[in-house]
N, C-alpha and C positions, 0 to 999 in steps of 0.2 A: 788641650796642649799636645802637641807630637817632637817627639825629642829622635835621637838617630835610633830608635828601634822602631820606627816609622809609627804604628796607630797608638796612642796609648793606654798603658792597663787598664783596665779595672780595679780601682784598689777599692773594698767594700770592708765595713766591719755591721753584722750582723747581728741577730739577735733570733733565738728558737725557742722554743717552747717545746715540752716531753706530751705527748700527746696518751703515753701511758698513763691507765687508772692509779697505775701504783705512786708514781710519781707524780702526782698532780700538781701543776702548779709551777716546777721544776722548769729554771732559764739557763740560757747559757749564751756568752758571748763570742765574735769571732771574729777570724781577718779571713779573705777570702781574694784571690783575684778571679773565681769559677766557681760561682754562685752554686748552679745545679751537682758539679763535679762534689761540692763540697758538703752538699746534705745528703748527697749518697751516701758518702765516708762515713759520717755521722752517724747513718742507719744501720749500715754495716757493721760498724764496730771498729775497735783501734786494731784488728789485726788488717784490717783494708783502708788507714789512713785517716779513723776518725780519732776524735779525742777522747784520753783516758774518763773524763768525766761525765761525757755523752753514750758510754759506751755500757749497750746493753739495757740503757733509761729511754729507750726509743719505742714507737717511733718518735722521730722530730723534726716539727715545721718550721721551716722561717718564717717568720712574723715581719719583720722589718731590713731594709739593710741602710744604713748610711754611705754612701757615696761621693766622689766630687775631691775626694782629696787628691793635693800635688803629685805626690808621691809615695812609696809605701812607708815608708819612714813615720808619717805625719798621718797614716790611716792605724799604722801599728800603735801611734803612741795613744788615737782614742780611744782603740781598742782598751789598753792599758789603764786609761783611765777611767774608765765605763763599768772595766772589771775590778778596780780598786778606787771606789770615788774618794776613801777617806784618806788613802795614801797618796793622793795625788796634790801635788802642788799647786795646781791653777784650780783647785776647786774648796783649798781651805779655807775659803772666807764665804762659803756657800752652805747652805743647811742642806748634807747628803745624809743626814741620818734617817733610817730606818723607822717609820711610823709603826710601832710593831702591832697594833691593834686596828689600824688604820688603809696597810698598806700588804697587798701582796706583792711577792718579787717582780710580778709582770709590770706594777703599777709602778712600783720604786725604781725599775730600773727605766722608765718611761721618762719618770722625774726628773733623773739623774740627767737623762739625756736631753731632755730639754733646757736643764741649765749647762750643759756642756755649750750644747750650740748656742748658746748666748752668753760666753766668754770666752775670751782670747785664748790663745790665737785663734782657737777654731771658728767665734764669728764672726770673721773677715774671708772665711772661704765660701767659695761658690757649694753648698754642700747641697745634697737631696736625697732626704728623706723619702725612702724608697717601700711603701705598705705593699707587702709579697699577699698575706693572706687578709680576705677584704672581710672577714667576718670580725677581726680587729680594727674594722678605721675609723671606728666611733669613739673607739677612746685612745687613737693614739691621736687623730686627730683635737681632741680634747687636751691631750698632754703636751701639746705641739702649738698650738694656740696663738702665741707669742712667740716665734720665731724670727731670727730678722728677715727682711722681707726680701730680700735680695734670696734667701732659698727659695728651691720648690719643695715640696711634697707631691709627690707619683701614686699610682698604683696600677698594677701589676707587676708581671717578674721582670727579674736584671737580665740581662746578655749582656757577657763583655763583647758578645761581636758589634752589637749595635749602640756601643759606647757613645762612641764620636760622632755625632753627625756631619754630612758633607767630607768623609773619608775619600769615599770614590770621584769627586774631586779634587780632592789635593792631590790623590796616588796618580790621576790622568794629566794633571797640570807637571808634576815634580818630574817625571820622565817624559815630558820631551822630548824631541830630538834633538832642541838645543841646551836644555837641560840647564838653563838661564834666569832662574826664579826669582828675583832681588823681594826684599822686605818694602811693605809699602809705604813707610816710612824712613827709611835712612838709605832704601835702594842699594843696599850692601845684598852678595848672595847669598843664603844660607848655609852654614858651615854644619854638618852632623852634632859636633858638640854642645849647637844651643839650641833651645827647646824653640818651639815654632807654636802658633797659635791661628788658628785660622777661623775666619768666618763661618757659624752654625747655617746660614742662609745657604741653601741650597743652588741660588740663582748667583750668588756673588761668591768672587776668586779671591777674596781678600786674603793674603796670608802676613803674618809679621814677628818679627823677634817678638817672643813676649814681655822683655822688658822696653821694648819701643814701644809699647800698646798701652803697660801700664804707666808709664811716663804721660803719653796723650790724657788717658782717662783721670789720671791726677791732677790735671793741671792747675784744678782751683779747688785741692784738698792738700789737710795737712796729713793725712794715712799716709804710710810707707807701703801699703797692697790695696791695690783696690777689689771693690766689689760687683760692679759692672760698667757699664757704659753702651756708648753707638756702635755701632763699626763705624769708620770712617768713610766707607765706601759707599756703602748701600742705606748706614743708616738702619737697622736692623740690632735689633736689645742686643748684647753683648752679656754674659757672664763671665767673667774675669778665672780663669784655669779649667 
C-alpha cells in the first residue's frame, strides 16, 4: 500500500533473544520501522535509544520479526498484545498460560504468536513471518505450522528499503509529465489523501484505490477485508495490503 508519503513503512514487531550466559533464555518484544537501526540500540544500551529492559542483558539477536501490517497503529497493538497475552482482549478465550515445566519463554512466546495470527483481526491481514536467525527455523517453523495460508513465512533479514516491490515503478509512472494516473477501476485520479495499492508484478502498471481493489476481490465473500486475490490486469496472486 502507498498512502501520500509515497513508499510505505515498515511497520515490524520483533522478537530477540539475550545471547548473554547470564541471561539465558531472556526474550523480549518490539515495534520497529528499522529493523538493523533498532538492534543496534538494543546493544548499545538505553543511553543510545535501546530499551530499559534490553539494556546491559545483551548482546541480542533478532529471532523473528512479523510484518505486513496497515499501519503502525495495528503493528503497535500486536506488539501489545504478544507482550501482555493474558491482558489482552482478543485472546481471552485462548489458552496463553505459561506451561511452566513445559515451556520456555522462547517456546511460549512462539505459541502465543501463533494463536495471535490465527484470530481476529489479525488473521485477515496479509502478515509475514519474517525468521532473521536460521539456526531458529526448525522450531518456529514447528510453531507456525497452521497459520492461515494466505501468509508467508521468509527467511533472512528485513529492509525497510526493499519493503514494497515494483516501487520504482510506480515512482517512474506517478511523475510523469502528464502526471495523469486514474485508478484502474473507477478511472478517478489519485488524490494524496487515499492510500494507493499497486501491482507486486514487476512487468505490470496496475495501480488502484485500495478500497476499489478490495471491493473487486470480495465480490463473492461475506468479509469486510480481504485476504488476497488476482490482479485484474495481469492476473498475478495479489496479497491484499
Amino acid at each position: 500500500i502507498l498512502n501520500d508519503e509515497g513508499l510505505n513503512k515498515l511497520f515490524g514487531v520483533y522478537l530477540l533473544m539475550s545471547k548473554n550466559v547470564k541471561y539465558k533464555g531472556r526474550v523480549y518484544i518490539g515495534f520497529t520501522v528499522n529493523p538493523q537501526r533498532r538492534i543496534t540500540q538494543h546493544n548499545r544500551g538505553k543511553d543510545y535509544g535501546g530499551a530499559k529492559k534490553t539494556s546491559g542483558k545483551g548482546p541480542w539477536e533478532m529471532i523473528l520479526m512479523v510484518h505486513g501490517f496497515p499501519n503502525e497503529i495495528a503493528a503497535l497493538r500486536f506488539e501489545w498484545a504478544w507482550q501482555n497475552p493474558k491482558k489482552s482482549r482478543m485472546l481471552k478465550y485462548n489458552n496463553v498460560e505459561k506451561l511452566r515445566f513445559k515451556e520456555n519463554e522462547l517456546t511460549y512466546r512462539l505459541r502465543v504468536m501463533n494463536k495471535m495470527l490465527n484470530t481476529g483481526p489479525w488473521y485477515r491481514l496479509p502478515l509475514i513471518v519474517n525468521i532473521i536467525a536460521t539456526e531458529y527455523s526448525s522450531k518456529i517453523m514447528v510453531a507456525n505450522a497452521a497459520i492461515p495460508l494466505h501468509m508467508k513465512i521468509k527467511h533472512g533479514p528485513v529492509t525497510a528499503q526493499s519493503y514494497v516491490p515494483n516501487f520504482q515503478n510506480f515512482q517512474s509512472n506517478l511523475y510523469t509529465d502528464q502526471n495523469e494516473i486514474k485508478c484502474y477501476f473507477c478511472f478517478k485520479y489519485f488524490e494524496n489523501s487515499i492510500p494507493i495499492i499497486i501491482c507486486s508484478n514487476n512487468d505490470c502498471n496496475m495501480m488502484a484505490h485500495i478500497y476499489c481493489l478490495a471491493k473487486c476481490m470480495l465480490k463473492n465473500s461475506e468479509h469486510i477485508l480481504p485476504t488476497d486475490g488476482e490482479c485484474p490486469s495481469c492476473l498475478h496472486k495479489l496479497h491484499y495490503g
